[in-house]
C-alpha positions in Angstrom: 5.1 2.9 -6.1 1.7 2.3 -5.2 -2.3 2.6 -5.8 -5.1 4.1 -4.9 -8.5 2.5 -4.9 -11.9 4.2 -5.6 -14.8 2.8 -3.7 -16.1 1.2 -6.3 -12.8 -0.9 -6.6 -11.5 1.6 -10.0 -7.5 1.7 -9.5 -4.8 3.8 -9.9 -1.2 3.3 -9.9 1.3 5.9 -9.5 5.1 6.4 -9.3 8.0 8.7 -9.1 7.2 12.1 -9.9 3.5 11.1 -11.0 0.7 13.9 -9.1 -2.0 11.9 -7.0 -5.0 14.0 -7.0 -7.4 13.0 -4.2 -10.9 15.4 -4.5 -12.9 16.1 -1.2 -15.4 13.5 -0.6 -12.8 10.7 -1.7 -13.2 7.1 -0.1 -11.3 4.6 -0.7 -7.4 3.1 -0.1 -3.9 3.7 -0.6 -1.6 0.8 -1.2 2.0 2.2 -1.1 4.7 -0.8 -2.0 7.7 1.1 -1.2 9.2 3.9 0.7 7.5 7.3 -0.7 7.9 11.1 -0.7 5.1 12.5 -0.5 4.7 16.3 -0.7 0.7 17.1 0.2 -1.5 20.6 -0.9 -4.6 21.0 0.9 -7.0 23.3 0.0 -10.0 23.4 2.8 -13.6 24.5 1.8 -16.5 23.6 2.6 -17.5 22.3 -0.5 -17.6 18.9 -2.0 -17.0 19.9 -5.5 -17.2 16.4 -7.5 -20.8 15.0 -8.2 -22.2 11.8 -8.4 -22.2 8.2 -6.4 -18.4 7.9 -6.6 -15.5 10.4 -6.3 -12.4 9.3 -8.4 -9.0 10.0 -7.3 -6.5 11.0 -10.5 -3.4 10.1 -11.0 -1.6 12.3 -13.7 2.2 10.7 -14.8 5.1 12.3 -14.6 5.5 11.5 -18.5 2.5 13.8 -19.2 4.3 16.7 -18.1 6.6 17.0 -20.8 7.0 19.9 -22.9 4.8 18.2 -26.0 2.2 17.4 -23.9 1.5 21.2 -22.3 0.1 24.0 -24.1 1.8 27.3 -25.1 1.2 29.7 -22.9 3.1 32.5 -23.6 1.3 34.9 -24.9 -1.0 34.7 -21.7 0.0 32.4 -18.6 -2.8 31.3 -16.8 -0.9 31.5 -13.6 1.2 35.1 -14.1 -0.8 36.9 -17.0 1.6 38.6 -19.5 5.0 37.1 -19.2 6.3 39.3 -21.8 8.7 37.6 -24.3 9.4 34.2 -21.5 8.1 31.3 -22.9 6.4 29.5 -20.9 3.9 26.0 -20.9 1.5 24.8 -18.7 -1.6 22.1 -18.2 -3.9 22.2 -16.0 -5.2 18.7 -14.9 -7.5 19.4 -12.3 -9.9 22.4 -12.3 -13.2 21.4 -10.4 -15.1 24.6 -8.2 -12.2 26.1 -6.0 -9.8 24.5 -6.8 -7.1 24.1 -9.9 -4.3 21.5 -10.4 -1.3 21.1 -12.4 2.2 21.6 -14.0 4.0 24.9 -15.3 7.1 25.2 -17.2 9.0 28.6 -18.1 12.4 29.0 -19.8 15.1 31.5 -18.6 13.5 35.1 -18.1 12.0 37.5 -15.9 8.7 38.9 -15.5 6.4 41.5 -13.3 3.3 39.7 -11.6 0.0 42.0 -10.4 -2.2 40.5 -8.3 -2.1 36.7 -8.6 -4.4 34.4 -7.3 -3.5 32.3 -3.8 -1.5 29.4 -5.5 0.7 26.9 -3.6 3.9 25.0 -5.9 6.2 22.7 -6.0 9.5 23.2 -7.9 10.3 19.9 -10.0 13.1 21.1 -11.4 15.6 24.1 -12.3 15.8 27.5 -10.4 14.0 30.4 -9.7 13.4 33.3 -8.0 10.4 35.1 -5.9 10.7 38.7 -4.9 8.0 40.6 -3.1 7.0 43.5 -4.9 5.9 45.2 -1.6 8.8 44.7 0.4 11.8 43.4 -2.0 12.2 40.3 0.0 13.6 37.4 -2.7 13.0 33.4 -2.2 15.4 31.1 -4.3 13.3 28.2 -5.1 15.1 24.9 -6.7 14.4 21.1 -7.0 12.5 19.9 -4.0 11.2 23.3 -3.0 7.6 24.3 -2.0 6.2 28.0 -1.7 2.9 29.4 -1.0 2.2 32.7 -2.2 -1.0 34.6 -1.1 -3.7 35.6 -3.0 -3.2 39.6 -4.0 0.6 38.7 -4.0 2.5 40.8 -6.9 5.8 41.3 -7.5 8.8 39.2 -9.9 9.6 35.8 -10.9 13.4 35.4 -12.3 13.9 31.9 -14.0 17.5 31.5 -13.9 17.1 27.8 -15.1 14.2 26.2 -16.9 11.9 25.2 -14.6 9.3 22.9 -13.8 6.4 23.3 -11.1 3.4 21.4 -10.2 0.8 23.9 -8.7 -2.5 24.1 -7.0 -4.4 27.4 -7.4 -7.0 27.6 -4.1 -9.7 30.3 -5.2 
């Protein structure tokens, strides 16, 4: 539990599964209250990609990431492209010059992926799979896992159990 402070004194709490989203250029403080895991995606540019006198941190809550609150994206993922008949959800929270943040959901299924962008996750929940579609090599990804996969990378995702990702897409 803590809070993070713009410079302009603007605050905002976060907690237990809630995404802290701190843009490049950001000043201001943390207050942490507790003991916290903290799993960090850094995408370096050169660019300061927010305008104006203050840059705001974001803090989007874990409650915003169920299913009624993301947007069908079945018939085209924004992450993955034609998923076939998978269903999967997603919102994206943060999507300022190079750099897109968010949450993805899918339900059990599999699906071929050609060409994705560079995109860094963290699995939230349930289980998946990863397998290289150049060399067959396969990564099982549950629950506390965190996978980088490079831009041009193609190949399969398996969901074996629903599953739920936050994500950072670094163009």
């Amino acid at each position: 539990y803590g809070m993070l402070g713009d410079s302009d004194g603007a605050k905002h709490f976060f907690g237990p599964g809630d995404m802290v989203i701190i843009p490049k250029g950001h000043t201001g403080r943390w207050d942490v209250n507790g003991p916290i895991h903290k799993v960090w995606a850094v995408n370096a540019h050169d660019n300061i990609e927010e305008s104006g006198p203050i840059i705001r941190a974001q803090v989007d809550h874990y409650k915003d990431f169920a299913p009624h609150c993301l947007s069908d994206t079945s018939a085209y993922d924004p992450l993955y492209g034609n998923t076939g008949s998978v269903s999967s959800a997603s919102n994206t929270f943060y999507d300022v010059g190079l750099t897109k943040v968010g949450v993805w959901t899918c339900e059990p299924g599999s699906f071929e992926v050609a060409y994705g962008e560079r995109q860094w996750f963290h699995v939230v929940e349930g289980t998946m799979f990863v397998t290289d579609g150049s060399d067959g090599t396969s990564k099982r990804c549950v629950a506390g896992d965190t996978v980088m996969l490079p831009a041009g990378w193609s190949g399969y995702v398996d969901v074996v159990e629903s599953v739920k990702k936050v994500f950072t897409v670094a163009k």
